[in-house]
C-alpha positions in Angstrom: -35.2 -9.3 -3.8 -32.4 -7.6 -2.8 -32.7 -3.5 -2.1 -29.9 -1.7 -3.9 -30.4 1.5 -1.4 -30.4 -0.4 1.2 -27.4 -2.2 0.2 -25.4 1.2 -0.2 -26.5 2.9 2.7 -25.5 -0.6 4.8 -21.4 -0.5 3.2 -21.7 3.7 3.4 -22.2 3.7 7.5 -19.3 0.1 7.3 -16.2 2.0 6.8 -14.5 -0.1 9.2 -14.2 -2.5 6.6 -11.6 -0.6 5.3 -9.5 -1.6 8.6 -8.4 -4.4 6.8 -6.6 -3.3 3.8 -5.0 0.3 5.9 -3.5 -2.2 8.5 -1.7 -4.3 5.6 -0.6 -0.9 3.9 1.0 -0.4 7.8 2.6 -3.1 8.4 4.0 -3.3 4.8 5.9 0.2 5.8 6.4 -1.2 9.5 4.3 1.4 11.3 4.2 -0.2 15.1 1.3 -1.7 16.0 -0.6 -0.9 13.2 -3.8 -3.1 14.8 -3.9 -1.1 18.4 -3.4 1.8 16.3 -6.9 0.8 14.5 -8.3 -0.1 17.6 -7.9 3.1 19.7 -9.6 4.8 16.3 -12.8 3.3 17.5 -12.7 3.2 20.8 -14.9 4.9 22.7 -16.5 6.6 19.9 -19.5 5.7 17.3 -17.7 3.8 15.0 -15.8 5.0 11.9 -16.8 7.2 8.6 -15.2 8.7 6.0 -13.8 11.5 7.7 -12.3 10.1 10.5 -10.6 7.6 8.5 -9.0 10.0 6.1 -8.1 11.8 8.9 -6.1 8.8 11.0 -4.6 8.2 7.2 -3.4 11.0 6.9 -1.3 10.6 10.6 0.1 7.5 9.2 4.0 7.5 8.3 3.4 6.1 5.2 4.0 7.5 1.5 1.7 9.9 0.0 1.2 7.6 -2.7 -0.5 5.1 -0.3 -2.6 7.3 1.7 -4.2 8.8 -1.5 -4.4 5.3 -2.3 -6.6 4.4 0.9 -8.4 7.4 0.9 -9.7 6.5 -2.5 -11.0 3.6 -1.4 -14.7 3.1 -0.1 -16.4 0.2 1.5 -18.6 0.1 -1.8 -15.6 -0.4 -4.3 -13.2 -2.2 -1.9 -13.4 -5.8 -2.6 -9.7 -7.2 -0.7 -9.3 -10.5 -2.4 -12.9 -11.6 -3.2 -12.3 -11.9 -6.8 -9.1 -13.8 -7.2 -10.6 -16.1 -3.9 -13.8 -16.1 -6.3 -11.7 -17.4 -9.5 -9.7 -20.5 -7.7 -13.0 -22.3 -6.6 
């Protein structure tokens, strides 16, 4: 049976599953190298959480807009395309 506490603590220490959808925001407002950008973030160190995510948001040259957008986001509620890939089987 599956463990829902286990299952939120797994996606609460995964926020770099959120790389995917911050590095389409960047390259949809051109922002160079938006992947080496992502990269560097986790070089070196632990990994990413919540903190140092909304921080490198907050660097980007984006619109506030977006980066409220992303910073809402967690890897619990962010699902990318699942659902629409889900519906054209």
């Amino acid at each position: 049976e599956a463990n829902p506490a286990r299952l939120a603590a797994d996606l609460d220490a995964s926020w770099e599953v959120l790389a995917e959808p911050i590095q389409t925001v960047m390259r949809r407002y051109n922002v160079a190298n938006a992947y080496d950008k992502l990269k560097e973030l986790t070089r070196g160190k632990g990994g990413i959480n919540r903190d140092s995510l909304h921080a490198f948001i907050q660097t980007l040259d984006i619109p506030e807009p977006e980066k409220q957008r992303l910073c809402n986001l967690t890897p619990e509620t962010y699902t990318g395309k699942a659902a629409a890939l889900a519906r054209n089987i």
